[in-house]
C-alpha positions in Angstrom: 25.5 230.7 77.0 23.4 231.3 80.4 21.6 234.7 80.0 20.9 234.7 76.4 17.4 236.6 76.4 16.2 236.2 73.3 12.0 237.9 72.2 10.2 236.1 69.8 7.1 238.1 67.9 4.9 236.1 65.3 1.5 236.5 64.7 1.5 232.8 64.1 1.3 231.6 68.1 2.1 228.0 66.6 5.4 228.8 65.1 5.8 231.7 67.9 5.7 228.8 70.5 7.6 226.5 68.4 10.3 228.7 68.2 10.5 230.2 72.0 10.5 226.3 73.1 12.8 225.0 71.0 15.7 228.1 72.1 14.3 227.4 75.8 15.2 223.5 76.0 18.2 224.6 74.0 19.6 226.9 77.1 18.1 230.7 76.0 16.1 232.6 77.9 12.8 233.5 76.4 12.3 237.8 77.7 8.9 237.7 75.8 6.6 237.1 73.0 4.6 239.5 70.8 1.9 238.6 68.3 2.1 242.2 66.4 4.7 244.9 66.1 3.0 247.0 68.9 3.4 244.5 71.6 7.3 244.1 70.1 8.0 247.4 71.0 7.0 247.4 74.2 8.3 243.7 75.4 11.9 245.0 74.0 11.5 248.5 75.4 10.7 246.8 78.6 12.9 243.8 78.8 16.4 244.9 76.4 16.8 241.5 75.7 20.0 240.5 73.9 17.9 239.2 70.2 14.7 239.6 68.7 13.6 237.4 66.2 10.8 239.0 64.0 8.7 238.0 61.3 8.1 240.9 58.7 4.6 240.5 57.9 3.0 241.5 61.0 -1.0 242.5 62.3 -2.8 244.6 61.3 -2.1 244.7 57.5 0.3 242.3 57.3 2.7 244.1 55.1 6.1 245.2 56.4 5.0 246.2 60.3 7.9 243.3 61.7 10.6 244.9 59.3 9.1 248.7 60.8 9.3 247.7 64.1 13.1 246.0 63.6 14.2 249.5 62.6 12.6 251.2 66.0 14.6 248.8 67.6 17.8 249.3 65.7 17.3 253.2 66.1 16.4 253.0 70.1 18.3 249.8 70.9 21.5 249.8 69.0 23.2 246.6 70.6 20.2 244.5 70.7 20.4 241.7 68.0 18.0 241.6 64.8 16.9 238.4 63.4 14.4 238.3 60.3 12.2 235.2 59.4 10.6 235.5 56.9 8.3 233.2 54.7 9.5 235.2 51.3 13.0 236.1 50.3 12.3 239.9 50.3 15.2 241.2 48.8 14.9 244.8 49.2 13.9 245.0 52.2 16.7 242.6 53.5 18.9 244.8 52.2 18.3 247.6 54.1 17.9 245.6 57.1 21.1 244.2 56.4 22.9 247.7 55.9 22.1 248.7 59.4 25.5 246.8 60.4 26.3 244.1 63.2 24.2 241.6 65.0 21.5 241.0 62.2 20.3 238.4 60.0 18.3 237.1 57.5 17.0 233.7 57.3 13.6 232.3 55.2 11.6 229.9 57.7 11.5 227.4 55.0 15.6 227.3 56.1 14.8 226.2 59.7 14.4 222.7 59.8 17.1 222.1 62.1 17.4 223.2 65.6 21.1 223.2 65.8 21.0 225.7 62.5 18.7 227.7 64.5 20.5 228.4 67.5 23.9 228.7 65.8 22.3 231.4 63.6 20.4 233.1 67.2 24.4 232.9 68.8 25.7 234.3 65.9 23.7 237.2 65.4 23.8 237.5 69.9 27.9 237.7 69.3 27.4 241.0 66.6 27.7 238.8 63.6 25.4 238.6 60.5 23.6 235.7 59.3 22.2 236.1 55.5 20.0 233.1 53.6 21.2 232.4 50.3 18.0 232.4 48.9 18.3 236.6 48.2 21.3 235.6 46.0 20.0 235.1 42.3 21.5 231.4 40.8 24.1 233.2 39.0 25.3 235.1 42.0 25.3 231.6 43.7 27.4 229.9 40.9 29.9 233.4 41.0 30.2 233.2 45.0 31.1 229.3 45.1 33.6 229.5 42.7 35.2 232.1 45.1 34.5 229.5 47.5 37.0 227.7 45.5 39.3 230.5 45.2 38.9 231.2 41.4 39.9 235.0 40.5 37.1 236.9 37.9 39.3 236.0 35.7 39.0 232.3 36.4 35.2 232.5 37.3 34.6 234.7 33.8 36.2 231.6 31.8 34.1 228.9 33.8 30.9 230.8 33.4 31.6 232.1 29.8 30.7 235.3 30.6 33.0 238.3 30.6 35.3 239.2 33.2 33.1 242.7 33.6 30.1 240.9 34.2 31.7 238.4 37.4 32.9 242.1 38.3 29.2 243.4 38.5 28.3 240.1 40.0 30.9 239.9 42.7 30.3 243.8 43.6 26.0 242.8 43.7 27.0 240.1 46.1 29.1 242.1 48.5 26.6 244.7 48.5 23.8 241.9 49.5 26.2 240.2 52.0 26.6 244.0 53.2 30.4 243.6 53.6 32.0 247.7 53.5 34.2 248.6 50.6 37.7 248.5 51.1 40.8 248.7 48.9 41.6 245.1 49.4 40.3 241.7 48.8 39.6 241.2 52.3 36.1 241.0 51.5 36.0 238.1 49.0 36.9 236.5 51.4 34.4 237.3 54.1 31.7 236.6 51.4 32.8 233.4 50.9 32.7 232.8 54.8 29.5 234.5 54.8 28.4 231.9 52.2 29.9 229.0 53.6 28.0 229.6 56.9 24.7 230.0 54.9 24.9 226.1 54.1 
């Protein structure tokens, strides 16, 4: 895991240094930290590190400046790995994030309570994977995607839910959408959901 150069930008210096010390003692390498998307931008122009972990309200008007910088990136730096923390389950905007394809992830700072979960999620998303909090699924999408968990069909999940087998449809094709997993003719990507999902907890 040597090598591992991870950027951490947050205007809040306590969880900015919380975060950059508690990768460092777990074996990363910390290429920089940036208190506004400005000083991002250059750190990762300058350093290419292999992740940056950004918050999406940044300085000056803390609105989406983290989120507008993470797309420089992914535009400019391609193989460098995104990873959002963020105090508020932003849907939309995770969304898009998330549609930009490998090495990104999603996680609410509420989630990180556990160092182990932390760097896990910082390898994962280093290694090209995706990491998405379950708090941008709504409780019914939850309920739907751990009775795939369980290997229930629509059918199945439509009869447990009392709902109709059009409506776990809609739900299960919302999900895949959030857990940004492509279309294809199988049902490869139940499966991957559920993974996704499991991973999440």
């Amino acid at each position: 895991m040597s090598g591992r150069r991870v950027v951490v930008a947050d205007d809040d210096v306590l969880m900015r240094e919380g975060i950059a010390g508690l990768l460092e003692r777990s074996g990363f390498e910390i290429a920089g930290q940036a208190g506004d998307a400005a000083e991002l931008l250059d750190v990762v122009r300058d350093q290419e590190p292999d992740l940056v972990i950004v918050d999406i309200r940044m300085p000056p008007n803390h609105e989406t400046e983290g989120l507008d910088a993470a797309r420089v990136i992914r535009r400019e730096l391609p193989d460098v790995g995104i990873l959002v923390l963020s105090a508020h389950a932003e849907v939309d905007e995770a969304m898009e994030l998330l549609a930009t394809g490998r090495g990104i992830g999603y996680v609410l700072k509420s989630r990180v309570s556990k160092v182990e979960d932390l760097t896990e999620t910082v390898n994962r998303v280093i290694d090209g994977g995706s990491v998405v909090d379950p708090a941008i699924l709504t409780t019914r999408e939850r309920e739907v995607l751990e009775l795939m968990a369980e290997g229930a069909s629509n059918a199945g999940i439509a009869k447990r839910l009392w709902v109709t087998e059009g409506t776990v449809e809609k739900h299960v094709r919302s999900i895949l959408s959030k857990l940004s997993l492509p279309e294809t003719p199988d049902d490869h990507r139940r499966v991957l959901a559920v993974l996704t999902f499991l991973d999440s907890h």
